[in-house]
C-alpha positions as CSV (number, residue, x, y, z in Angstrom):
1,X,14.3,15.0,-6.0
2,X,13.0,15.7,-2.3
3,X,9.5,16.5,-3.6
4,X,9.5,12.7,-5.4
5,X,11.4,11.2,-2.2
6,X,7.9,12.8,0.1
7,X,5.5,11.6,-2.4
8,X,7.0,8.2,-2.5
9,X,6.8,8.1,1.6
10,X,3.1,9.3,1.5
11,X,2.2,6.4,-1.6
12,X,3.9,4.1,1.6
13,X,1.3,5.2,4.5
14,X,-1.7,5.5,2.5
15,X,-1.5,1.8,0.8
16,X,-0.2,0.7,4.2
17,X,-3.7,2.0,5.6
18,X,-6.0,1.2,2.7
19,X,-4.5,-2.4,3.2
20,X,-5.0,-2.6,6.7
21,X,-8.8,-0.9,6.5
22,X,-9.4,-3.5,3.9
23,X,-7.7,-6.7,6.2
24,X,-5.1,-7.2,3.3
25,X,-1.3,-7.4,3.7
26,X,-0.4,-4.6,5.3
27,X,3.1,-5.0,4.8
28,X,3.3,-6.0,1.1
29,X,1.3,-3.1,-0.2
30,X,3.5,-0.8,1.6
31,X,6.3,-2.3,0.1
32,X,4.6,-2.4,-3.3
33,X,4.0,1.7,-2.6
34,X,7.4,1.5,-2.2
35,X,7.9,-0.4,-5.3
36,X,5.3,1.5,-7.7
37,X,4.7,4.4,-6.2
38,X,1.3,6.0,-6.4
39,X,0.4,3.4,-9.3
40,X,0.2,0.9,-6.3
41,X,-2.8,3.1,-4.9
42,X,-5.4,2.0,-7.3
43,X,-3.8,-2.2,-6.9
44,X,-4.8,-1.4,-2.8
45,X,-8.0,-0.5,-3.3
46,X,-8.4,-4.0,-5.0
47,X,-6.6,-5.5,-3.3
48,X,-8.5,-8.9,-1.3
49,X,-9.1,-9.6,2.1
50,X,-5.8,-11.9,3.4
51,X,-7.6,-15.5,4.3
52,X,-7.4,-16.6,8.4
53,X,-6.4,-19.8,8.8
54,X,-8.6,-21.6,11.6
């Protein structure tokens, strides 16, 4: 149970990063890591660039 609740942590940081790297949303894609786990790693990498408003 606490080696699922550290791997569900880590899924967190690293689509958190590869969101941010990628100029996604940062926060939903940790949440979705949160949400899915380490099947939300793969959706990150895909994930698109969030559009600025100017």
């Amino acid at each position: 149970m606490f080696l699922l609740l550290i791997l569900n942590i880590i899924c967190i940081f690293i689509c958190f990063y590869i969101a941010k790297y990628r100029h996604a949303q940062s926060y939903y894609w940790a949440f979705m890591g949160a949400l899915l786990g380490p099947l939300a790693i793969p959706f990150a990498f895909l994930s698109k660039p969030e559009l600025k408003k100017t």
